[in-house]
C-alpha positions in Angstrom: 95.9 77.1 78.8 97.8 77.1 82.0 99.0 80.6 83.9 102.9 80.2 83.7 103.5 83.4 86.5 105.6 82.7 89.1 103.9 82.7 92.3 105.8 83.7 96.2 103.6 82.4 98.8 102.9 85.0 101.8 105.8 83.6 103.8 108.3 84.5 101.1 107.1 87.9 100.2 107.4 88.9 103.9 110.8 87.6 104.6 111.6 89.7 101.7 111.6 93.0 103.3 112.7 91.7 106.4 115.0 93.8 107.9 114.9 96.3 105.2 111.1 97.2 105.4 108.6 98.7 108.3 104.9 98.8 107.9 102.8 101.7 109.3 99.6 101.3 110.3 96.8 103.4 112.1 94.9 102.4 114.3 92.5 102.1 117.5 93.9 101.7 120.8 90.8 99.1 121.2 92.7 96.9 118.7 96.5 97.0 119.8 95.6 93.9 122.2 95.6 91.9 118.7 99.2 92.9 117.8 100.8 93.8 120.9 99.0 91.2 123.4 101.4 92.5 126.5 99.9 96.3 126.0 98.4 97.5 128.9 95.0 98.5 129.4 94.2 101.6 127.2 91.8 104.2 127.4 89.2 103.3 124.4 88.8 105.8 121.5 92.9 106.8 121.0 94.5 107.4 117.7 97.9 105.1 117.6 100.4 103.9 115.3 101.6 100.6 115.1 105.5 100.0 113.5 105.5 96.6 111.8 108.3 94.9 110.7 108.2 93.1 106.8 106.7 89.8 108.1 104.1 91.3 110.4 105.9 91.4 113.7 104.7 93.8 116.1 107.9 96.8 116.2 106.6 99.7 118.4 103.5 101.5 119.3 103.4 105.0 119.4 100.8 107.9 119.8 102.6 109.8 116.8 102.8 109.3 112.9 105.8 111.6 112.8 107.6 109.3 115.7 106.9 106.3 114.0 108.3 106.9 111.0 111.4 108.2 113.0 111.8 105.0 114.8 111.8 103.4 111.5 114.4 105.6 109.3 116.4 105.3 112.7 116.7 101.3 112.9 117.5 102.3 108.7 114.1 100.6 107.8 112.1 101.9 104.8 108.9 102.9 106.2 105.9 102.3 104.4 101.7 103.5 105.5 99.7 100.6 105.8 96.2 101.4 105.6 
């Protein structure tokens, strides 16, 4: 018997919030080098919060949960926590 659901590859679900959608996520400051490779040096041990866009696309980095979201209702994005 064969599974007859449609399937959307990552690529597609990602370009569907595009522009529409803006990911949340906490994190470290020891791992914003991975998403934002042109962040300076910064101190180790710092609470952050990374604004992603639909497809993964680094947004803005911020020291405040409350600002992120802001940022994203401002650019009329539907913010969503990542965890």
């Amino acid at each position: 018997m064969s599974d007859n659901t449609p399937t959307m590859d990552s690529t597609a679900l990602a370009a569907l919030g595009e522009g529409h959608v803006a990911y949340i996520r906490a994190m470290r400051s020891e791992e914003v080098k991975r998403l934002f490779p042109e962040a300076p040096d910064l101190t180790p041990g710092l609470d952050l919060f990374a604004v992603l866009s639909a497809s993964g696309a680094p947004i803005l980095l911020t020291d405040s949960r409350d600002a992120a979201f802001a940022n994203a209702w401002a650019h009329d994005l539907q913010a969503v926590s990542v965890h």
